[in-house]
Every structure is written in C-alpha cells, then in structure tokens.
PADOKE-275819 format. One record per residue (C-alpha): x, y, z. Coordinates in steps of 0.25 Angstrom, whole numbers, plus 5000, padded with zeros to 4 digits. Each point is the difference from the previous one (the first is absolute). Layout:
residues N
XYZ ...
end
This chain:
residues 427
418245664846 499650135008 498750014989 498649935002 499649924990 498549994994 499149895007 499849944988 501350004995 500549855004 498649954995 500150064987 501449964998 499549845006 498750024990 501149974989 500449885006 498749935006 499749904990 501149924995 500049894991 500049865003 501349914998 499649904993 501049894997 499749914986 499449895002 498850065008 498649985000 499150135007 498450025001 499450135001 498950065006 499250144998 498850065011 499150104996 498750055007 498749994993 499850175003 500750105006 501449934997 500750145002 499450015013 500149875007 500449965013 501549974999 500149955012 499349904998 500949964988 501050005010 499349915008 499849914989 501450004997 500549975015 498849895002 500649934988 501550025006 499549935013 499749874991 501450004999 500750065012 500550104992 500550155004 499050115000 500150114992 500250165006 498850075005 499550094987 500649924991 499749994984 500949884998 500749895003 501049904997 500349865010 500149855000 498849945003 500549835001 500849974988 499650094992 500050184999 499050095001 499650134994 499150095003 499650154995 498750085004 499850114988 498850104997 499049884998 500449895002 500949915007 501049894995 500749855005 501149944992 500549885006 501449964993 500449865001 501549924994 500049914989 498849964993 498749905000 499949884996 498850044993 500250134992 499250115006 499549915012 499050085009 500849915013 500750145000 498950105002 499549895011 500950075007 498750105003 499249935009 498549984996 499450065012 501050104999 499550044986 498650015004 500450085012 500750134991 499450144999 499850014986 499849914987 500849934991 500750114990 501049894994 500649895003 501449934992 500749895001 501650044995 501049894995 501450054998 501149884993 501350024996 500149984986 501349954994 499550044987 498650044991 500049854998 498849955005 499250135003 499050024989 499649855002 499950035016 499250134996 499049954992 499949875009 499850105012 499150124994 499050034991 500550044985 499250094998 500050085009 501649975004 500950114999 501549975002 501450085000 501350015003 500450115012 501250075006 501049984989 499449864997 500349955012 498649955003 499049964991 498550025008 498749964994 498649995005 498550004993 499250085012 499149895001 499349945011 500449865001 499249885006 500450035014 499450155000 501650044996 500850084990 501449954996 501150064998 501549934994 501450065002 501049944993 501650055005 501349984994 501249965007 500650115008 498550085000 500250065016 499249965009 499450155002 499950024987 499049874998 499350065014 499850124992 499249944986 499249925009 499550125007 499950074988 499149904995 498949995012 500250164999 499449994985 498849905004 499650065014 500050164993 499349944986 499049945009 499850135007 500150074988 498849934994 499150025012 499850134994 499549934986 499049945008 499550125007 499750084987 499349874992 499150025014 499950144998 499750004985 498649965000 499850125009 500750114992 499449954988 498650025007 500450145006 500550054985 498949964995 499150075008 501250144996 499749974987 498650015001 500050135009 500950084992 499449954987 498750085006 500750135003 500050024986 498550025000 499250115009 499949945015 498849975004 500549985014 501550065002 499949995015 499849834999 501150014989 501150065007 499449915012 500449894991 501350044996 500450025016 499549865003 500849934989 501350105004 499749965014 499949844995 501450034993 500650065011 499649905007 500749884990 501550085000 500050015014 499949855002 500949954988 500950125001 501049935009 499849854992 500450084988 501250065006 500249885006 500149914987 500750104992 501449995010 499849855000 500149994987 501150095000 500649905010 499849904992 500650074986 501350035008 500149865007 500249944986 500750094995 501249985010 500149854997 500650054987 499249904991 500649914987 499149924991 500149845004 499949924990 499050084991 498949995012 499250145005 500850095011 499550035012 499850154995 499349964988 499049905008 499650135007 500050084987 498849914994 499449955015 500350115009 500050144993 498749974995 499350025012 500750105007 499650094987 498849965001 500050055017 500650124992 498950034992 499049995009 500850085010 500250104988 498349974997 499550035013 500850145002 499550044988 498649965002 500150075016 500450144991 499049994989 498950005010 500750125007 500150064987 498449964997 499650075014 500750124997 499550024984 498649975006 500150105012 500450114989 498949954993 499150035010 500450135005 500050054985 498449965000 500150075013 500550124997 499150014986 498749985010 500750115009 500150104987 498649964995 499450035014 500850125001 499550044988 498549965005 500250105011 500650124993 498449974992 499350005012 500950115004 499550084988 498449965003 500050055013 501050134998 498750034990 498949955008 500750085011 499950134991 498649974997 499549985013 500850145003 499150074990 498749945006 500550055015 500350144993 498550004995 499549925013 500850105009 499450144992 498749954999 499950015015 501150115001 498850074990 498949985011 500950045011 500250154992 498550004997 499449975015 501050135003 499850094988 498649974998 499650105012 500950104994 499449994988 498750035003 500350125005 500750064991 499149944989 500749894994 499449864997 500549885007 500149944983 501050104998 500949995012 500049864998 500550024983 501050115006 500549905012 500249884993 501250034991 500750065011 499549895009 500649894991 501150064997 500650025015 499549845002 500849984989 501350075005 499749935014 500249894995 501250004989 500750065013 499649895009 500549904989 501350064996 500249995016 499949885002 500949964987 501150085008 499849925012 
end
C-alpha cells in the first residue's frame, strides 16, 4: 500500500500473539520451573537467561531460539518445552504425554539437569510438578485428592463449564515441589487443558511474587516502628517552648530524609506486588470456579491465605506515605513556629531600638544645650579681649560688657546651632 507503516506496528500487532498456550493432550504429566535473581530481577542480564535457555537446548539438540527473544516453544527429546522471560523472572515448563507410574514423580523435572540447575542466573522462585488425567467421571477424585494433598490446606473445583476439575494445596512436598491435579472430561480439547494448566503455574508463580512484598514490609517493620517512634516523640515536644528549634527541625529532616529513603527502595516492590496480585485475582477468575464436592475453591483459599497478606503489604505501603507526610507536615509546623519566635525577638528588638532611639535623641539634646553654653562661654571671652579696649576708653567696665554680651553672645550660639541641626535633618 503507498502508506508507511509505524516501526512498531507489526511488533505491537505480534506482542498479542507472543505467548500461546501449550497443547496439552490428557493424559499428560508437565514439571514447572520459575528463576528469579536474588536483587535487581528487573534489571538483570537477559542475556544471560537466553544463554541458560540455549545451554539447556544443546543437552538436547534442540533448535535455538531468535536473537532477543522472550519465549520459547520446541521439542527437547520426547518431550515439549516452554520457555517465557518476564519482568523478574524467567520460567521452563516441560510437558510430557501420559502419566507416571508414581503420581507426581519428580523423573519428569529430571529432565533439568543438576549441573544445569546450579548453573542458572537466578534462584528458585517455584517450582511444580502438574498431572493432567482424563477423568470419565467425579468417581475417584476426592479419594485421589485427599491421597495426593494436604486437607487442609487443599482447594479444589470444577472449571470451564465443569469440564475439568483442578485441585492443589500450594504446599511444598517432600521433593522441594508443589503439586497441582487437572481432572478432564471427555471431549475437554486439548487447548483448552494447555490453557488451565497455564493458568494454574500462573496463579502460583505470580502469588509467590506477590508475597515477596510480604516479606519486605515484616523486614521494614521494626524500622518504621523505631522512626515513628522517634515522630512521635519530636512532635510531642513542639507543643512545649523549644529549647533548641534548630536540632528539632534538624531532627525532623533526618527522619524525612530516613523516609524518603524507605519509599524510594520499597516503591517499585509495592507496585510490583500490588499487579501480581491483580494477576493473580483475574487468573482465577477466568477458570470460572464451581464448588467440588463442598471442598474450598481456588478463590476462597486465597481469600483467607492470600488476601491477608497483600492487605497487610497495603497497610504498610498506606503506613509509610502517611508517616513520609506527617513529618513533612512536623517540618513545616515547626519552621512556622520558629519564624513566629522570630519575628516576636525582631519586634522586641525593634522596639529596643526605637528605646535607645529615644535616649540618645535626648542625650543628643542635652549635649546640644552644653555645646550652646560651651560655645558662649568662649564666644563671651572672644567679645571681651575685643571690647575690653573699647571700654576702657569710653569708661565702661570689662563686668558690664561682659553682662551686656553674654545674652546676646548666647543667643546667636544658639541660633547657630538650631540652623546647623535643621540642615543636616534636611540632608
């Protein structure tokens, strides 16, 4: 067509497409296999996933997978593989036909060789073992269930229309396992049986993801609890007089700066968990769950198991945001405290000056009225040393010139020097 498409337009469109379920024909057994990092999942090296999925390939002879490529699907031997590289983590499913001897036999997850396993760029997130039969009827089931999982903790239900029942107690069994059934009815397609075992080791990788973030807040509580403390204390104080406002505010900025500090590292966790478990929600809800034989549903193990916990990573997350604001809010009450002191030491040293303002506009005066006689009485002498002569000649006594200058004398000091002060007021 004479139009250019977007560069990304075939990759969004393929994005849709990129990870399709397995095919899985009843009777079939699979083992599952989840890889995380210990720290900085997010930002791993994916090549070396890559690498660890193509040395695991070679074992088998098997076809390599495209440069930059987040999954996988192949033979490896007799048997399928399936591999998918996501934010944190990578997973292997290997699918094989009909079923072991042994129910849930860990001859299957043999299939990952030891050296292998000790050679992978990350930890064990998960692992699963999957046993899909075909079931003629609900005969047999609860005894195989209750044979196979743990009662208590065993949640079980029928899926898609009840063409499957599914069941699992998301407990570790004795070879470092969890187990999950899938029973299907005749005429249950085989994509459709792909589709509820994916489901299921979507529900357990993304609730073990999901309760990392439990983890991290029990690690952080003993923390939080210290810092609140210490807010407590520091705002209980502001209530009083501050001795010492500065160390106060100090105080405030280092717990602020401590809080900061905590979001910054939990904040992608928090986001983190709070999708997972969203993931995990809608995963269950898609297999459309019917009560089996009174037993606990996949959706209610998680109410009372799961949901728990990811309010408890909620509270927390909901505790430490409002613990970062409170002491914002401390610093800024105490900040307005202190320029309130402030500004009444300013008006009280204002007022101090406009005092000393007053004393020295008065000692000014005073000292004026001492120049004035200071001035005169050498101004006095001044007149007599020139009248004195003239005096004598005409008779008069240097006494009385002196009586007759004196007024006159301080009176034009005076003058002088009110002109000399309303001048410099001008200026």
């Amino acid at each position: 067509m004479p139009i250019e498409d977007h560069p990304q337009r075939y990759p969004m469109a393929n994005e849709l497409h990129a990870r399709p379920f397995p095919i899985v024909e009843p009777p079939a057994r699979a083992a599952y296999l989840a890889l995380k990092p210990a720290s900085n999942a997010a930002g791993r090296d994916r090549e070396a996933d890559r690498a660890h999925l193509i040395a695991l390939l070679d074992r088998y002879g098997a076809k390599h997978p495209q440069p930059g490529a987040t999954h996988y699907f192949g033979d490896i031997g007799k048997h399928r593989l399936k591999w998918e590289s996501h934010t944190e983590f990578v997973t292997f499913t290997i699918f094989g036909d009909g079923l072991a001897n042994r129910p849930f036999d860990a001859e299957t997850f043999k299939l990952f060789p030891e050296d292998w396993l000790s050679e992978a760029p990350g930890m064990r997130l998960t692992s699963a073992l999957i046993r899909i039969e075909a079931a003629e009827s609900d005969d047999g089931i609860p005894e195989k269930v209750n044979d196979w999982f743990v009662s208590e903790s065993l949640a079980i239900s029928r899926v898609l229309d009840n063409q499957l029942v599914v069941a699992g107690d998301f407990r570790i069994d004795p070879s470092g396992h969890m187990r999950f059934a899938v029973f299907a009815q005749p005429g249950t397609g085989a994509q459709r049986a792909g589709r509820v075992m994916q489901r299921l080791c979507e529900i357990e990788t993304y609730k073990a993801m999901s309760m990392l973030g439990l983890f991290m807040v029990r690690d952080m509580g003993g923390r939080l609890n210290a810092i609140e403390t210490r807010l407590t204390t520091l705002v209980s104080d502001m209530t009083g007089p501050l001795a010492r406002p500065e160390e106060t505010l100090q105080s405030l900025l280092t717990i602020s700066a401590e809080l900061e500090t905590i979001v910054a590292q939990s904040s992608f966790r928090f986001g983190a968990t709070g999708a997972y478990e969203t993931i995990v929600n809608q995963r269950i809800d898609v297999l459309r769950e019917q009560r089996f034989g009174g037993r606990q549903t996949f959706a209610e193990f998680m109410m009372r198991r799961f949901d728990p916990a990811m309010r408890t990573v909620k509270s927390t997350e909901s505790r430490l945001q409002a613990m970062s604001d409170r002491a914002l809010r401390a610093g800024d009450l105490l900040r307005t405290q202190v320029d309130v002191e402030r500004s009444a030491q300013n008006q009280s040293l204002l007022e101090s000056m406009d005092r000393r303002s007053d004393m020295q506009l008065r000692l000014q005066e005073t000292v004026e009225g001492l120049s004035v006689v200071a001035i005169s009485y050498y101004a006095v002498n001044l007149v007599l040393y020139l009248l004195a002569p003239l005096g004598e000649s005409a008779g008069v006594s240097k006494t009385v010139i002196g009586a007759l200058a004196t007024p006159l004398v301080i009176l034009a000091v005076w003058g002088a020097v009110r002109r000399i002060r309303r001048s410099v007021g001008k200026d």
